[in-house]
Backbone bond lengths (Angstrom), bond angles and torsions (degrees), N, CA, C in turn:
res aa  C-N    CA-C-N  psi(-1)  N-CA   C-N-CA  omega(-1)  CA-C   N-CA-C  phi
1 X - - - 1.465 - - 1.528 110.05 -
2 X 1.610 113.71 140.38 1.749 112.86 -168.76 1.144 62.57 -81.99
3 X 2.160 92.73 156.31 1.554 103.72 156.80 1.500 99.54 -151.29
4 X 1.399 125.89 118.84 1.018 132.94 164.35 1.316 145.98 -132.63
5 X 1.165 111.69 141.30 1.873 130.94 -141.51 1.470 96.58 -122.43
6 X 1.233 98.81 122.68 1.335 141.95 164.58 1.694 118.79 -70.67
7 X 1.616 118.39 116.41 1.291 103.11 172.78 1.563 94.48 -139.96
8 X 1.793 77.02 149.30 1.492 105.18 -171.33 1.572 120.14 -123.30
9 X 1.683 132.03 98.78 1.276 121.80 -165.80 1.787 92.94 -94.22
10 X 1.841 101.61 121.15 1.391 94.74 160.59 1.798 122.89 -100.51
11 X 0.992 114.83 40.30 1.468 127.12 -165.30 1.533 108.85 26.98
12 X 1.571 120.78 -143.28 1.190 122.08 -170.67 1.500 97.27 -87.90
13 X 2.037 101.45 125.42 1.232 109.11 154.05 1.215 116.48 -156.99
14 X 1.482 128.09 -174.61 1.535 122.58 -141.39 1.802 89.73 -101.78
15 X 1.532 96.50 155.48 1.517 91.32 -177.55 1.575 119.11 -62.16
16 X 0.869 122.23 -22.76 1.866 118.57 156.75 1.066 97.88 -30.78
17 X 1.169 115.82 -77.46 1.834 139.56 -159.24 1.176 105.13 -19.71
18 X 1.744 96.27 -72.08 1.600 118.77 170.26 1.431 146.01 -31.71
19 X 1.405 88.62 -43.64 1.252 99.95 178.26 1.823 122.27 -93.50
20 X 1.362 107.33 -22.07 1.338 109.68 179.89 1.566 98.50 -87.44
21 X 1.107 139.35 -0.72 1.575 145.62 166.89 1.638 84.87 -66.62
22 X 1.371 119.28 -67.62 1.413 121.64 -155.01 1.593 113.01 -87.10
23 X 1.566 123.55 21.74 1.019 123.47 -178.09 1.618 93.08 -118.22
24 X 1.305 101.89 -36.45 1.843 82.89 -177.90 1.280 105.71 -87.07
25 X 1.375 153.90 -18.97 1.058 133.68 170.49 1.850 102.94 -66.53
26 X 1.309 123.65 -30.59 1.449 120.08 -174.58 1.343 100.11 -69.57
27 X 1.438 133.31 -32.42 1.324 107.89 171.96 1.375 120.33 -91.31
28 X 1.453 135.87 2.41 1.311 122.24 156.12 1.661 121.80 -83.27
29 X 1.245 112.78 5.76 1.646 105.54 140.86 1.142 134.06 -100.34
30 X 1.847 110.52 -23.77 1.691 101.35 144.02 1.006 125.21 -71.89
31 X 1.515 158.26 -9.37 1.175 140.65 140.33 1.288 122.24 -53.48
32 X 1.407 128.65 -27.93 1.440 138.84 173.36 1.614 104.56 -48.67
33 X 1.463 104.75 -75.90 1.312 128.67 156.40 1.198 136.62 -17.46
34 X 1.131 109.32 -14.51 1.739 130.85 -142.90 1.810 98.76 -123.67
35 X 1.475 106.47 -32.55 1.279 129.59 -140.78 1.516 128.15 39.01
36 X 1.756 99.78 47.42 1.361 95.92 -171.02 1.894 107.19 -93.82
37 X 1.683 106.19 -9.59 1.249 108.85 148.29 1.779 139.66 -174.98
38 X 1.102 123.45 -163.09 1.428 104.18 -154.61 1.603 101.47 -73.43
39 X 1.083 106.90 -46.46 1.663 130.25 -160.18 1.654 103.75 -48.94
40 X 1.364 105.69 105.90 1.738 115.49 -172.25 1.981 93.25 -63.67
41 X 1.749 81.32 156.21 1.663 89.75 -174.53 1.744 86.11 -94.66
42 X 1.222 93.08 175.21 1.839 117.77 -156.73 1.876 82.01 -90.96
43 X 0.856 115.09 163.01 1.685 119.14 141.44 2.047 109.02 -121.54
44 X 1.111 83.86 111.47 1.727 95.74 -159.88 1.660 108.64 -113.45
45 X 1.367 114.94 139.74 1.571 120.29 178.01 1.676 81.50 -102.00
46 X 1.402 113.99 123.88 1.440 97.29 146.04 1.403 106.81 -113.83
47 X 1.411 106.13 155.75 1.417 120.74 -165.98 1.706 114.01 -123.37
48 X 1.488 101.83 118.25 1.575 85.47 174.91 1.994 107.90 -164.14
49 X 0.908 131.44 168.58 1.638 145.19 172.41 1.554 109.19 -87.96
50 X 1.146 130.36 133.93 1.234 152.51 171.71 1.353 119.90 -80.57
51 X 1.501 126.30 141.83 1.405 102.77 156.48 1.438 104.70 -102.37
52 X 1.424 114.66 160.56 1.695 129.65 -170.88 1.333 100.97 -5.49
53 X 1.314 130.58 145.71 1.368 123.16 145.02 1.721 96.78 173.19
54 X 1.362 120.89 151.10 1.449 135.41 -168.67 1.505 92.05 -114.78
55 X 1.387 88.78 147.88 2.074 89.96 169.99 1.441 89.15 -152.00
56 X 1.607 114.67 153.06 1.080 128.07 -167.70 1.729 105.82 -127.26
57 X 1.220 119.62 120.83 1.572 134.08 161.54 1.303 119.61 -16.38
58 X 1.430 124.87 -176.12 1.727 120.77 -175.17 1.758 87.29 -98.82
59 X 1.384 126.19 -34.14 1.425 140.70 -141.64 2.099 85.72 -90.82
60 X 1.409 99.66 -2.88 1.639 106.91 177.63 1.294 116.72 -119.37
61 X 1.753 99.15 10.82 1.962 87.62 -154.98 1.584 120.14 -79.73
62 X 1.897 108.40 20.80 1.401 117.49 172.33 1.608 119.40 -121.15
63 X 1.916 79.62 47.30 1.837 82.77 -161.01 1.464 97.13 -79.26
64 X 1.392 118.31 157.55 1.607 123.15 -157.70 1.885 94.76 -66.29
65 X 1.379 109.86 147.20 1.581 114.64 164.60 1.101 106.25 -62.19
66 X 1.601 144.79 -37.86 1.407 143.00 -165.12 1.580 112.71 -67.95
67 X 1.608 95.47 -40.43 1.777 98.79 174.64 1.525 112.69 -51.52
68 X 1.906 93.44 -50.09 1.626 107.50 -172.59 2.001 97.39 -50.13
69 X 1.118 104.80 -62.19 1.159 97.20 -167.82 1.505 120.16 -51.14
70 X 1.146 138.28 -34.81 0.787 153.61 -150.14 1.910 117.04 -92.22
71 X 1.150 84.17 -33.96 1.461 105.51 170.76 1.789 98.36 -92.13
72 X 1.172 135.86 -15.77 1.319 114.90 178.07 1.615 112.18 -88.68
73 X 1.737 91.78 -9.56 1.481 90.70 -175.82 1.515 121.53 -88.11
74 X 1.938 111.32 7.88 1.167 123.14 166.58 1.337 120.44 -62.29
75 X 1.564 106.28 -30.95 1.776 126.15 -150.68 1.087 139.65 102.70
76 X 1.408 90.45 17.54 1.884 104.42 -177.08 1.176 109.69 -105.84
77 X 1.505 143.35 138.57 1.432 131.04 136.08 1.736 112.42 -24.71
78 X 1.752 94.47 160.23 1.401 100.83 169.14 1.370 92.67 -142.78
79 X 1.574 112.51 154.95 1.707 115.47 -179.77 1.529 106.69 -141.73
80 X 1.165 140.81 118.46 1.497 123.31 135.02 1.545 132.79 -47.62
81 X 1.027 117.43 134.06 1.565 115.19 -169.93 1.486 102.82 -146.92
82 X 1.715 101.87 148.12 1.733 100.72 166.05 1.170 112.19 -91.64
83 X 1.450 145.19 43.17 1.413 135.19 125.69 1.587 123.89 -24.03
84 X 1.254 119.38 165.57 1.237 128.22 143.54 1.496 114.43 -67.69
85 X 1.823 107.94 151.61 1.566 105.72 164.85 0.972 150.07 81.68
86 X 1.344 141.85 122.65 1.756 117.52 -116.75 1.870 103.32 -91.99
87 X 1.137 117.15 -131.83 1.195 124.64 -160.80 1.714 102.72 -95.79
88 X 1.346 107.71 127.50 1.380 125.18 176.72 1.532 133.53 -137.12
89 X 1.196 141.48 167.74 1.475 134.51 178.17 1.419 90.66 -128.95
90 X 1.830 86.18 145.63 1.834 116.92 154.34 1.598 110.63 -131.67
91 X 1.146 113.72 148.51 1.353 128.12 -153.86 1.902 111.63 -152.22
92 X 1.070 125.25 159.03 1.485 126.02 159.04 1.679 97.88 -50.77
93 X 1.638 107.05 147.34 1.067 140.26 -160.61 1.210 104.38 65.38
94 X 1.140 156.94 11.63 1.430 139.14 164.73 1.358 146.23 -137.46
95 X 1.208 131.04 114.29 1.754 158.49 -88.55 1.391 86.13 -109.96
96 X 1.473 130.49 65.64 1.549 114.64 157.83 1.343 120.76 -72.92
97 X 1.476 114.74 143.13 1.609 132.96 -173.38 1.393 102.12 -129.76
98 X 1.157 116.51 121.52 1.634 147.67 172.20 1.329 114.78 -115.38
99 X 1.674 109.63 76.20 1.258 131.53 164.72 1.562 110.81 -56.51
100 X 1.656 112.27 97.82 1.621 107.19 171.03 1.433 106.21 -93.59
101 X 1.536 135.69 78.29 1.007 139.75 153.45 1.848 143.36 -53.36
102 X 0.923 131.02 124.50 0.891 122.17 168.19 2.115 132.06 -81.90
103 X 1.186 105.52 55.64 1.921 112.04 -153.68 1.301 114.37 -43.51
104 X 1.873 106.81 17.08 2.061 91.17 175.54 1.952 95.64 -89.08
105 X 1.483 100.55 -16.19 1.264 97.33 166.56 1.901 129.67 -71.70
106 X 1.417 103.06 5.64 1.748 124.44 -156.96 1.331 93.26 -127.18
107 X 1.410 101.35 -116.13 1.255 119.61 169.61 1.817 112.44 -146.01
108 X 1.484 121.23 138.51 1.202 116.06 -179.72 1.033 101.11 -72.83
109 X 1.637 130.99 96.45 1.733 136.81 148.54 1.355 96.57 -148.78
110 X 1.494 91.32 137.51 1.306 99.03 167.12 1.670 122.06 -88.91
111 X 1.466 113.64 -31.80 1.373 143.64 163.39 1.875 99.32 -49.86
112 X 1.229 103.03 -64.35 1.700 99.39 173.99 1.768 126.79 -49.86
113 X 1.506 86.54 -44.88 1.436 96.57 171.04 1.929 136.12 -71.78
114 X 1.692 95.56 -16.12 1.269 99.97 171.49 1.575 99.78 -71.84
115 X 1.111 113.93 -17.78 1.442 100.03 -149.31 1.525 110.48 -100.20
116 X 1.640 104.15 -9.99 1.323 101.60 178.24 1.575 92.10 -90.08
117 X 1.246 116.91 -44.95 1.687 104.22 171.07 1.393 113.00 -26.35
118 X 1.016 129.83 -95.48 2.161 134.63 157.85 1.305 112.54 -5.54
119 X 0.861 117.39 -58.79 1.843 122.70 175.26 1.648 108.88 -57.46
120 X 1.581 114.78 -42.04 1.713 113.13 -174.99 1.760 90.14 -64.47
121 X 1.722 105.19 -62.54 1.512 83.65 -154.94 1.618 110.28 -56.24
122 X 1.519 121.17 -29.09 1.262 105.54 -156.65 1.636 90.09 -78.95
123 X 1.042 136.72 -2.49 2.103 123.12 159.23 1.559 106.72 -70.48
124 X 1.489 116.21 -22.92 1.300 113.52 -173.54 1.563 116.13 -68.79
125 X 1.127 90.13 -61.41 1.597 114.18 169.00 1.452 122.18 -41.63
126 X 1.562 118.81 -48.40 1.309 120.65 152.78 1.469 127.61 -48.78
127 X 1.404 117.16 -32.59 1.195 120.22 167.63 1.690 116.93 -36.29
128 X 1.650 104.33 -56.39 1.482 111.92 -170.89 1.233 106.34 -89.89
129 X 1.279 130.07 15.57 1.475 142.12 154.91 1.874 110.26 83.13
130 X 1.776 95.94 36.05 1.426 107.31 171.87 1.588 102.24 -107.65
131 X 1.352 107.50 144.72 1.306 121.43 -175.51 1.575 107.02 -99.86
132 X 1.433 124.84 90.96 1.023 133.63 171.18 1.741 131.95 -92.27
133 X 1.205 136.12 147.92 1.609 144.70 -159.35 1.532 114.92 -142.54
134 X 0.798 118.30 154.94 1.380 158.63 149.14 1.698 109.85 -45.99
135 X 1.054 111.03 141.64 1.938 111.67 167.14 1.515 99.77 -149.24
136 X 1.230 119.87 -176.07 1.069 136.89 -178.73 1.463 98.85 -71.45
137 X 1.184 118.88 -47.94 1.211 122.95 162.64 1.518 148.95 -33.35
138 X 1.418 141.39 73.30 1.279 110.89 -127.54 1.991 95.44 -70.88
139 X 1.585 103.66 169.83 1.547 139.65 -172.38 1.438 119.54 87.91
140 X 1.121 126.83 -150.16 1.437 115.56 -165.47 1.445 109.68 -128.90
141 X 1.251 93.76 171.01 2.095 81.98 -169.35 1.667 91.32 -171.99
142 X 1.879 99.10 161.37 1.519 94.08 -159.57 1.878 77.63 -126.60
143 X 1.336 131.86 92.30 1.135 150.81 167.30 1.387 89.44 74.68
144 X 1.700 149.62 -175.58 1.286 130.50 -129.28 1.681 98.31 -96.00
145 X 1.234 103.74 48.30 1.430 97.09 156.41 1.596 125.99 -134.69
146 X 1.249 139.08 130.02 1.057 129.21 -163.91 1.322 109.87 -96.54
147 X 1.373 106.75 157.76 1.664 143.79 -146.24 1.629 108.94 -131.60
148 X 1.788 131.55 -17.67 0.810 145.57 -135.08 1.100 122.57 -176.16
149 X 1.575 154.45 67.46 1.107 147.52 -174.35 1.581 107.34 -99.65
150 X 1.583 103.60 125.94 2.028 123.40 -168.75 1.541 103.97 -101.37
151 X 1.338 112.63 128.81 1.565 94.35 170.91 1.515 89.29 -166.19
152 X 1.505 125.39 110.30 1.296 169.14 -157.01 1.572 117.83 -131.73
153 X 1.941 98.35 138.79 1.520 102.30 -163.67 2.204 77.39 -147.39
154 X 1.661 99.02 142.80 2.157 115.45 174.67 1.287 86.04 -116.99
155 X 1.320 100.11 148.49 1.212 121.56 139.80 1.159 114.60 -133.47
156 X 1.437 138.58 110.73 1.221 146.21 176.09 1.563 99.62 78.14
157 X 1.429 120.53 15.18 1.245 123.86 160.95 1.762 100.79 96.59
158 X 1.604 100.85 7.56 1.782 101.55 160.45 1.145 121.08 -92.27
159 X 1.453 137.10 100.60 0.993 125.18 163.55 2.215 149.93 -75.04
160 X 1.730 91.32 161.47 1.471 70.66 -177.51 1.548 73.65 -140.96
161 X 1.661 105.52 -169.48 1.237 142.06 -169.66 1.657 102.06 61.43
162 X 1.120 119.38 -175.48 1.848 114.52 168.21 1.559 100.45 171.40
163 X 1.244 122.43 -104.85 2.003 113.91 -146.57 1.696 87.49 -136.39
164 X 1.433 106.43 167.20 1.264 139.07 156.02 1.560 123.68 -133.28
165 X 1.052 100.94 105.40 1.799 102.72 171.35 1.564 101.50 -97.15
166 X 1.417 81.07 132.21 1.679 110.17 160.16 1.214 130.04 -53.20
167 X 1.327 144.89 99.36 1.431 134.29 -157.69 1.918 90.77 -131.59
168 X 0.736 125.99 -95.30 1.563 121.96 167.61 1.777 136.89 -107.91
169 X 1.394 111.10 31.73 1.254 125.65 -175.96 1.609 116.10 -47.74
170 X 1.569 126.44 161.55 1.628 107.34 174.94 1.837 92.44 -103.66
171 X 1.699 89.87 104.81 1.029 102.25 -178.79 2.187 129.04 -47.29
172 X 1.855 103.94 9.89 1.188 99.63 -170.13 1.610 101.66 -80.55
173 X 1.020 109.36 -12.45 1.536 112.02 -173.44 1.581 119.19 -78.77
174 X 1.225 113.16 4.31 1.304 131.37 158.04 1.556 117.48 -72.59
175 X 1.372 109.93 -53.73 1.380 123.66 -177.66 1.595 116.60 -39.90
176 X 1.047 113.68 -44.71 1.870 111.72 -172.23 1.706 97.92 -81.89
177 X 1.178 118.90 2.59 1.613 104.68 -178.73 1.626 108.72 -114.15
178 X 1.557 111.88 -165.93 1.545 107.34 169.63 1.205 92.65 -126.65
179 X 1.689 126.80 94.82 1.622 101.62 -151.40 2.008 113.11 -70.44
180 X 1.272 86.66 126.84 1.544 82.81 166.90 1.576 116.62 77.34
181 X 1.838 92.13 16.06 1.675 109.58 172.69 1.604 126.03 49.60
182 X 2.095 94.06 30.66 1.539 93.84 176.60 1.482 103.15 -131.34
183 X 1.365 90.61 108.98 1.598 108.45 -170.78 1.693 99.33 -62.25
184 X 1.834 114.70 153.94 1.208 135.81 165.23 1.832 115.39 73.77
185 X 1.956 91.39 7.83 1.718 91.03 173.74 1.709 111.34 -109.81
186 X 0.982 111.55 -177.13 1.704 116.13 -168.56 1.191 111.24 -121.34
187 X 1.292 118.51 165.28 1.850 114.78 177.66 1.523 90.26 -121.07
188 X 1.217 113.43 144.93 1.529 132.70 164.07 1.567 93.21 -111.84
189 X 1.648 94.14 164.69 2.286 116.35 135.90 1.182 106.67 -136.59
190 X 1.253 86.97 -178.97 1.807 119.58 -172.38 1.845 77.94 -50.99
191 X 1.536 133.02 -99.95 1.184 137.32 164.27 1.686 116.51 42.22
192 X 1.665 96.83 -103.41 1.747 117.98 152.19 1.106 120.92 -34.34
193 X 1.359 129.57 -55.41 1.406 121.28 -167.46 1.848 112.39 -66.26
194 X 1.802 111.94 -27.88 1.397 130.74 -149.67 1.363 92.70 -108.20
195 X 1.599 126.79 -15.86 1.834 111.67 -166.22 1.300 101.60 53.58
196 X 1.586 142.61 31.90 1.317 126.36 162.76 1.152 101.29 -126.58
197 X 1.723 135.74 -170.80 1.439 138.19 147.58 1.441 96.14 -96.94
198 X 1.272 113.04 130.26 1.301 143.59 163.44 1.571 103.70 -112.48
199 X 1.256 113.78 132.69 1.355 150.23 -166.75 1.908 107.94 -89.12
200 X 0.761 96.27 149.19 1.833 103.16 164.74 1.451 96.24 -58.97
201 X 1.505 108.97 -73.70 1.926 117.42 -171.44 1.320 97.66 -47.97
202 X 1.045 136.50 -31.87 1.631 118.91 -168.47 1.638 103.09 -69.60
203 X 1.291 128.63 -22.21 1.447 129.77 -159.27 1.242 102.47 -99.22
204 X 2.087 115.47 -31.41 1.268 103.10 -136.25 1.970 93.23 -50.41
205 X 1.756 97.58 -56.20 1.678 123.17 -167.86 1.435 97.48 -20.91
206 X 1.298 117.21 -77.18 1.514 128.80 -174.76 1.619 131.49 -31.01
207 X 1.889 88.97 -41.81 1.799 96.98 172.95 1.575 119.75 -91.28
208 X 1.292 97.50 -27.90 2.062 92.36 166.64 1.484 97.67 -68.42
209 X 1.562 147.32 -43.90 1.185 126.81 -156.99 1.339 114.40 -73.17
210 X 1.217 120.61 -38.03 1.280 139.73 141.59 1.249 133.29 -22.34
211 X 1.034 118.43 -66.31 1.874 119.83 167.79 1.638 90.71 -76.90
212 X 1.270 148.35 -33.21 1.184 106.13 -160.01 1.700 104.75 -93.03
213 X 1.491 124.80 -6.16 1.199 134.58 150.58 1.660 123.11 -46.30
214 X 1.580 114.64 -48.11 1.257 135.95 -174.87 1.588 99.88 -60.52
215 X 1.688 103.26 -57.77 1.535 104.30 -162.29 1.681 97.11 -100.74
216 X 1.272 128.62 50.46 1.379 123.00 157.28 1.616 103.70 25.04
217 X 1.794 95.10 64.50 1.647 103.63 153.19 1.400 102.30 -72.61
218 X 1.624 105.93 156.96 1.773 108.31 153.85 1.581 109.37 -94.08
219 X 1.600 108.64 -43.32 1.011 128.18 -157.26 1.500 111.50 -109.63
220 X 1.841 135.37 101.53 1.830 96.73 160.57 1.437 108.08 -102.77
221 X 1.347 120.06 135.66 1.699 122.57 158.24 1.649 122.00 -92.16
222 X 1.229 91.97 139.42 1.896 100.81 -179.97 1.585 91.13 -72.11
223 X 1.392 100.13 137.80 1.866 100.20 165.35 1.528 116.75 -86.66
224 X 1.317 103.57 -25.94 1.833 106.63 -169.47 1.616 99.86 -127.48
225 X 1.444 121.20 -9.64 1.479 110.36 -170.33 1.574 110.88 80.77
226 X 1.248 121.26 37.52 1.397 123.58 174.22 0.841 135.38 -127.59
227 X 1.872 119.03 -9.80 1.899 136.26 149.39 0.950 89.51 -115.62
228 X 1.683 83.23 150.04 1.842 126.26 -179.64 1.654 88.55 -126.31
229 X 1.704 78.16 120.33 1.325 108.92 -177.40 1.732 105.58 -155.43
230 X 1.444 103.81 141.62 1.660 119.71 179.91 1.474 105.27 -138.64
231 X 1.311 99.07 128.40 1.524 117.02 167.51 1.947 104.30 -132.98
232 X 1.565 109.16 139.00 1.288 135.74 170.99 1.347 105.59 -117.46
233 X 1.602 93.34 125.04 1.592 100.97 173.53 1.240 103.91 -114.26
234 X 1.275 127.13 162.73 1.683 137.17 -173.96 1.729 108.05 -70.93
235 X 1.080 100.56 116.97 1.657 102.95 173.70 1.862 115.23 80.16
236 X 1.668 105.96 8.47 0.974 115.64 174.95 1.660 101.06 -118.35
237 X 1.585 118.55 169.56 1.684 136.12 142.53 1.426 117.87 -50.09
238 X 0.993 97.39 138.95 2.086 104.18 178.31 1.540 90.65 -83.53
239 X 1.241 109.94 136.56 1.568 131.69 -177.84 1.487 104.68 -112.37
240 X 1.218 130.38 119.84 1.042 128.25 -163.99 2.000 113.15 -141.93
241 X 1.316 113.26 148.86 1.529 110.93 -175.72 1.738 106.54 -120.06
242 X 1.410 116.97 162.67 1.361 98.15 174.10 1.576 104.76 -122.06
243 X 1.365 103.05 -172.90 1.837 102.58 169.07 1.369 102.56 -148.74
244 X 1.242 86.39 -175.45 1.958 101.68 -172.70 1.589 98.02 -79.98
């Protein structure tokens, strides 16, 4: 089956931003779906940095107002969202990807699909020669500290929301939370783990090649011309995009 993925870097923008990027592409595969019209939906990574802000899971959606407040009085946004997974932060330095997929083109699981999510970053991560895992826990983590927090919402088996890897965040903005409501674990990045600064751009290359390895792309296309990214498929041309 051709399969080709669309990527879209929207640099730094506010989680509104984010999310209405990933709501209209989610409804042009439910309208696809719908047969309300011809025009195939995209399957699109959009890619972009946040400024401060915490958002909390459906499995959180009676998290106390005082926390909310309290955390806004750091300087962060706060959001309820129907994601999976409890309460977390994204911030400058760190590479969130909002896979709006459509999985009748994959496979209909959502359970399958977390897991190839986990599997891309942990190929990513190998890239920079960190040895990253899996826990019982879902996202990724480099011995009990995580590297990766996943938190994913289908409708009709389209998905939106997805992961943030840590690449150089100021890790204090972790501190006022429990990230991801699992007491006695730690957050790493690429950064910490490497003794270097690692960049967002240094990762983006690494994590599209990665998922599109994971999910047997044939094809990836730049949407705006703003990641550089290459994938080679067997018995095909390397298709390739550039950037500034």
């Amino acid at each position: 089956m051709q399969r080709v993925l669309y990527v879209r870097n929207l640099g730094r923008v506010t989680y509104t931003e984010g999310l209405r990027a990933q709501e209209k592409l989610q409804r042009q595969h439910l309208d696809e779906l719908a047969g309300k019209t011809s025009e195939p939906g995209r399957d699109t990574l959009l890619l972009c940095e946040h400024h401060p802000v915490y958002t909390t899971g459906y499995r959180t959606s009676n998290y106390p107002s005082q926390e909310e407040e309290r955390l806004r009085k750091l300087g962060a946004e706060f959001y309820r969202t129907n994601r999976g997974g409890l309460i977390t932060y994204h911030g400058p330095g760190q590479l969130v990807v909002y896979p709006v997929l459509n999985l009748g083109h994959f496979r209909k699981s959502m359970k399958w699909y977390v897991c190839q999510l986990e599997k891309s970053v942990i190929r990513a991560c190998q890239t920079f020669g960190i040895h990253a895992q899996t826990s019982p826990d879902t996202g990724v983590w480099v011995g009990d500290r995580k590297i990766c927090a996943i938190g994913i919402h289908g409708s009709r088996f389209v998905t939106t929301h997805g992961f943030a890897l840590n690449c150089n965040p100021d890790m204090t903005w972790f501190r006022h939370i429990v990230p991801c409501g699992i007491m006695g674990k730690g957050v790493t990045s690429l950064s910490m783990e490497l003794g270097r600064n690692i960049k967002i751009q240094d990762a983006i290359s690494p994590v599209v090649s990665s998922l599109a390895e994971q999910f047997e792309i044939s094809e990836v296309r730049n949407w705006d011309e703003e990641v550089s990214t290459e994938r080679t498929v067997e018995g095909q041309e390397k298709s390739s995009t550039s950037s500034q």
